[in-house]
ZADO-1210 file (C-alpha; in nm, 4 decimals, padded with zeros to 6 digits):
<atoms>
<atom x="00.0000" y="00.0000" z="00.0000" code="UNK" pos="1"/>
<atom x="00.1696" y="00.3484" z="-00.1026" code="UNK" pos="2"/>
<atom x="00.1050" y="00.6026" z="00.1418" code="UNK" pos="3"/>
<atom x="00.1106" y="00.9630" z="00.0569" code="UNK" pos="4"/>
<atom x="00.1861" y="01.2832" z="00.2477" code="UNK" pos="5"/>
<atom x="-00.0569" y="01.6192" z="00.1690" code="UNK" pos="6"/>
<atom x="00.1063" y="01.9023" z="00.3285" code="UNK" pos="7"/>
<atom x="-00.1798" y="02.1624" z="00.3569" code="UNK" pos="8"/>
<atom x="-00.1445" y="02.5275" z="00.4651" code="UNK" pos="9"/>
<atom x="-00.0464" y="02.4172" z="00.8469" code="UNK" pos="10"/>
<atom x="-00.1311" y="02.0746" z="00.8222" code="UNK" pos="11"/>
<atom x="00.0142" y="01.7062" z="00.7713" code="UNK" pos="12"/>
<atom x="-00.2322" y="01.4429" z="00.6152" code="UNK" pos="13"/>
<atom x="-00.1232" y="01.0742" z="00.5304" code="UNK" pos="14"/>
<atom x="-00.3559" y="00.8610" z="00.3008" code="UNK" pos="15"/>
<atom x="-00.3448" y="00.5678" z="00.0773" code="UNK" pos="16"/>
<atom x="-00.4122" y="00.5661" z="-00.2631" code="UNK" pos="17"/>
<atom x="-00.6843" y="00.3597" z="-00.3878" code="UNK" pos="18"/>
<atom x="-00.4784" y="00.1508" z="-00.6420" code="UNK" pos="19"/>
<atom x="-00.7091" y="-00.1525" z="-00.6659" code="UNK" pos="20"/>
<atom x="-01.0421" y="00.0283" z="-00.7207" code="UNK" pos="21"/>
<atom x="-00.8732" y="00.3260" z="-00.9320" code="UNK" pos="22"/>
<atom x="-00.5417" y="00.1975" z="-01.0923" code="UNK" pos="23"/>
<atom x="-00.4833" y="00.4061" z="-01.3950" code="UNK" pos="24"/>
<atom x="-00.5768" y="00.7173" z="-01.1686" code="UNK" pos="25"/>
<atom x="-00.3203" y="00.6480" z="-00.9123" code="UNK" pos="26"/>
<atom x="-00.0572" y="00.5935" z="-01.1538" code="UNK" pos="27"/>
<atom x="-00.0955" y="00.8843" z="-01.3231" code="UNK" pos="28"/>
<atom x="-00.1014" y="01.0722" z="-00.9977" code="UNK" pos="29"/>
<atom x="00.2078" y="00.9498" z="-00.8991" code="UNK" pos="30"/>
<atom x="00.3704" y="01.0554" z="-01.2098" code="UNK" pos="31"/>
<atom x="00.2623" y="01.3763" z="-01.0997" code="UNK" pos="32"/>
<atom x="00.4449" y="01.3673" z="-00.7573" code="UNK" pos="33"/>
<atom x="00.6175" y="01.5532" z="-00.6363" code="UNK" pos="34"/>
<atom x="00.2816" y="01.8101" z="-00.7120" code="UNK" pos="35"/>
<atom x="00.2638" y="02.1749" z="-00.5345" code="UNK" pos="36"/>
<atom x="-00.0390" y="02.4073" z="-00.6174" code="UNK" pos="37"/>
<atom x="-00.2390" y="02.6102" z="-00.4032" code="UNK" pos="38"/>
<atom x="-00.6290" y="02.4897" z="-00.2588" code="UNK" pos="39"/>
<atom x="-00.8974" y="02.7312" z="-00.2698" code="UNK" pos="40"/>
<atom x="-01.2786" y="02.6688" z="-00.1579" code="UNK" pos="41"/>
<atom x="-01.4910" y="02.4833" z="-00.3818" code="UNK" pos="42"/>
<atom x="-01.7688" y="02.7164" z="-00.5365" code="UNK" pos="43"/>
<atom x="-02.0233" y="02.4842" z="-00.5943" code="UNK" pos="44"/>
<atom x="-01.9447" y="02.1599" z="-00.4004" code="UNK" pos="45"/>
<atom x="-02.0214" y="02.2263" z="-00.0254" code="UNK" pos="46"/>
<atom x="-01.7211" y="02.1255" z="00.2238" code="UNK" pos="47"/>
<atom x="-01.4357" y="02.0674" z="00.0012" code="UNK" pos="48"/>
<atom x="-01.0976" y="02.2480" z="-00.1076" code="UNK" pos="49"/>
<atom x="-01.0432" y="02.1904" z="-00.5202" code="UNK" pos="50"/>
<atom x="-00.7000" y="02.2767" z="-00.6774" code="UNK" pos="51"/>
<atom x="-00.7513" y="02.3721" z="-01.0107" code="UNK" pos="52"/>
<atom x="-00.5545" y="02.2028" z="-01.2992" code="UNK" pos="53"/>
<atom x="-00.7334" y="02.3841" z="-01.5857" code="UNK" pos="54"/>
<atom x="-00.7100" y="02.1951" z="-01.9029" code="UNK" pos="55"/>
<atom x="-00.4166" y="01.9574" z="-01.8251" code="UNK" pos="56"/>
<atom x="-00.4812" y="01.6699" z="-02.0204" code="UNK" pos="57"/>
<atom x="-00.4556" y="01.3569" z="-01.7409" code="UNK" pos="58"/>
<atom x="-00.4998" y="01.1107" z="-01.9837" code="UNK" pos="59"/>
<atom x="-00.7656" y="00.9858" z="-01.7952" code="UNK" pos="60"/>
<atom x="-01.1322" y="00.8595" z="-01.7955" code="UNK" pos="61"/>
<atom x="-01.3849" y="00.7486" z="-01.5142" code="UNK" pos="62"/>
<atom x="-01.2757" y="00.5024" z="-01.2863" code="UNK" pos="63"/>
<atom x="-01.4130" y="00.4390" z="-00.8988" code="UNK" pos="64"/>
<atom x="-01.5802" y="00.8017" z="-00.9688" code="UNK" pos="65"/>
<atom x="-01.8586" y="00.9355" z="-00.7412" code="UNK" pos="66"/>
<atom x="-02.0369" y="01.2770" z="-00.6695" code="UNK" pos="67"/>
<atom x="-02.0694" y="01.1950" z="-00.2704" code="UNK" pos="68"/>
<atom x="-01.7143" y="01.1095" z="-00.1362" code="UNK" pos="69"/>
<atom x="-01.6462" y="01.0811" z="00.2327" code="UNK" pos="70"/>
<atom x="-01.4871" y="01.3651" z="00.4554" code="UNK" pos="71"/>
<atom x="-01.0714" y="01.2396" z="00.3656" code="UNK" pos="72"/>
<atom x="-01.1248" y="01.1492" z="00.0261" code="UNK" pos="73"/>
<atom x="-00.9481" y="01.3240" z="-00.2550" code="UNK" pos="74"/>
<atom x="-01.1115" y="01.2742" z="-00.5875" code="UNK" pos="75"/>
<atom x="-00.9432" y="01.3579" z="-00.9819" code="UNK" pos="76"/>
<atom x="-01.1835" y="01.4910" z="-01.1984" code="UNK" pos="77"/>
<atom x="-01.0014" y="01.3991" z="-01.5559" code="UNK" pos="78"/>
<atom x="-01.1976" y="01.6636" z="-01.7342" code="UNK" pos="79"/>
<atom x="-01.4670" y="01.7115" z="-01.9856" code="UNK" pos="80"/>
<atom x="-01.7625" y="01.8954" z="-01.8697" code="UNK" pos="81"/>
<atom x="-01.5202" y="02.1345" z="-01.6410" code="UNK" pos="82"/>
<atom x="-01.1940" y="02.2076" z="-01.5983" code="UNK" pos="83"/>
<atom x="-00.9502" y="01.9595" z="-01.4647" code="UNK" pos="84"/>
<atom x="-00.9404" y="01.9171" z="-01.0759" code="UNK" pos="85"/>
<atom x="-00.8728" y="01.7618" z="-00.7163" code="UNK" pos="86"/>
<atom x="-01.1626" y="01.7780" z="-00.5058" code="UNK" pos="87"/>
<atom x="-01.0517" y="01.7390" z="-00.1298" code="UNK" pos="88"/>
<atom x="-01.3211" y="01.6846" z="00.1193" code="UNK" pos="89"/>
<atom x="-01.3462" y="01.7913" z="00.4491" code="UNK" pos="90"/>
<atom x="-01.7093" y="01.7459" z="00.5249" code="UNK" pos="91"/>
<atom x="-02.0632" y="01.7268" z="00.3926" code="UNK" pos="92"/>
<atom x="-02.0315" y="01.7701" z="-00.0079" code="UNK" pos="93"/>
<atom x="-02.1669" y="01.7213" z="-00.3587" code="UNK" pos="94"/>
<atom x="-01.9196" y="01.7616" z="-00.6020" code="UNK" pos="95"/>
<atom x="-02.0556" y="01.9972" z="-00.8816" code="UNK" pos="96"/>
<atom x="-01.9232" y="02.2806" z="-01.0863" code="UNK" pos="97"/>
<atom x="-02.1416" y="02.5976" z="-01.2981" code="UNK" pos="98"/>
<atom x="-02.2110" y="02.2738" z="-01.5649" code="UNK" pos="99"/>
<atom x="-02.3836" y="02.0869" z="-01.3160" code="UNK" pos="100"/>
<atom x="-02.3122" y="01.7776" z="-01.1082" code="UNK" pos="101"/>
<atom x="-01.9521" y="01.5879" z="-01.1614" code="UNK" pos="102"/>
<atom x="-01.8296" y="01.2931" z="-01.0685" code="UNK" pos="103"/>
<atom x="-01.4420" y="01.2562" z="-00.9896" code="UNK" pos="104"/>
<atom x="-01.2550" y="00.9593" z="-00.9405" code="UNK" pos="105"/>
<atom x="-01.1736" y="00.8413" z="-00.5905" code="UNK" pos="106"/>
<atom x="-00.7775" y="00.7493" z="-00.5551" code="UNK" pos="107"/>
<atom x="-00.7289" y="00.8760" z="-00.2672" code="UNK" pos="108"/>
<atom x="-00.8165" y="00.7893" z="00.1422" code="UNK" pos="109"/>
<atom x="-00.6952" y="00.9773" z="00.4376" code="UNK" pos="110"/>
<atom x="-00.5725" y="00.8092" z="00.7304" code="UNK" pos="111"/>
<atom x="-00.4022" y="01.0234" z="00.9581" code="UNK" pos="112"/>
<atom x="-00.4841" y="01.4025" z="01.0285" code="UNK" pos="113"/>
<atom x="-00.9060" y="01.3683" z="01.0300" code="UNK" pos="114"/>
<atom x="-00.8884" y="01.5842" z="01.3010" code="UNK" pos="115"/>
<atom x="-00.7307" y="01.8625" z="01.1111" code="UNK" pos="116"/>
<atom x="-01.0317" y="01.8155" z="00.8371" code="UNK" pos="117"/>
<atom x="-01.2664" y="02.1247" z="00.9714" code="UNK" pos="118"/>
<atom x="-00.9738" y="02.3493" z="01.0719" code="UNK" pos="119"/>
<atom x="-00.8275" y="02.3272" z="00.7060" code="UNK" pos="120"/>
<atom x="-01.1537" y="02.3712" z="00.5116" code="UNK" pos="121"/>
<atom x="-01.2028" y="02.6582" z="00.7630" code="UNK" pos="122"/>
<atom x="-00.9044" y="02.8258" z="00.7147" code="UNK" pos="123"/>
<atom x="-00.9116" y="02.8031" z="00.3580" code="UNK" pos="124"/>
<atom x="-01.2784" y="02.9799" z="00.3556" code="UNK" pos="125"/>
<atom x="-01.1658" y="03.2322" z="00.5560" code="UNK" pos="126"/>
<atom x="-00.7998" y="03.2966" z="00.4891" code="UNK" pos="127"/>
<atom x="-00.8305" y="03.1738" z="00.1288" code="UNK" pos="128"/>
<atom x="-00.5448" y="02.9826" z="-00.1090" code="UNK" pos="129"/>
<atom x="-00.3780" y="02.7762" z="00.1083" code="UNK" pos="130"/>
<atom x="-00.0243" y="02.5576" z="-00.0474" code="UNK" pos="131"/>
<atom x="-00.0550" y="02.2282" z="-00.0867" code="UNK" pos="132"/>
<atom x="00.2077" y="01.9671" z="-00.1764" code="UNK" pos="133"/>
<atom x="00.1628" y="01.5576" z="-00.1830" code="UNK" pos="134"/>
<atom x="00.4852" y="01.3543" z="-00.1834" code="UNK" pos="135"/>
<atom x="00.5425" y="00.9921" z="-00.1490" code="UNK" pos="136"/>
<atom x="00.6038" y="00.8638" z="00.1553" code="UNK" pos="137"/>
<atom x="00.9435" y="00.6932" z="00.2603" code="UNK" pos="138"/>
<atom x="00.7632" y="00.4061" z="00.4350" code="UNK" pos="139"/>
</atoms>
């Protein structure tokens, strides 16, 4: 099991990717590591922080994709319909965008830092663009 480290704004998050249920996903993130961008609120899809990837091609279709993903799941919206995305959520959400309802695929579980969940998405509302980098973890 690969682990993965999300340092966001303040915080330190370890999850798992989801390589049985959303293979081609992971892999393709993990081409992408080491990735830094910056998490802003989600507009349309309640308790969540999205970094934007405009139209960067992932190579990608729909795999393990959902609309209602749990509070530590990070989803990859390959693009289409919208632009490109990671939709991190850190409470009660619906991913959507102005086009309507999306789907993203789930490749991504937290395990450790749930207790920083509401203090992130909070800070991010309030404070705004927070950095965020994921790197591979050692172990």
């Amino acid at each position: 099991m690969k682990k993965i480290i999300m340092n966001a704004g303040p915080y330190r998050f370890v999850g798992r990717l989801e390589e049985e249920r959303a293979p081609r996903t992971c892999e393709r993130f993990l081409q992408m590591l080491p990735l830094k961008n910056k998490g802003i609120h989600s507009r349309w899809s309640g308790e969540a922080v999205w970094i934007p990837l405009g139209d960067f091609d992932t190579g990608l279709t729909f795999e393990n994709h959902t609309s209602h993903a749990s509070r530590g799941d990070i989803l990859l919206y390959p693009g289409g319909f919208s632009e490109t995305e990671f939709l991190f959520v850190y409470g009660s959400s619906s991913f959507a965008s102005k086009m309507g309802q999306l789907a993203g695929n789930h490749f991504f579980t937290l395990l450790e830092g749930h207790e920083h969940l509401e203090a992130f998405g909070k800070l991010v509302l309030w404070e705004g663009a927070q950095d965020i980098e994921f790197t591979l973890a050692d172990d």
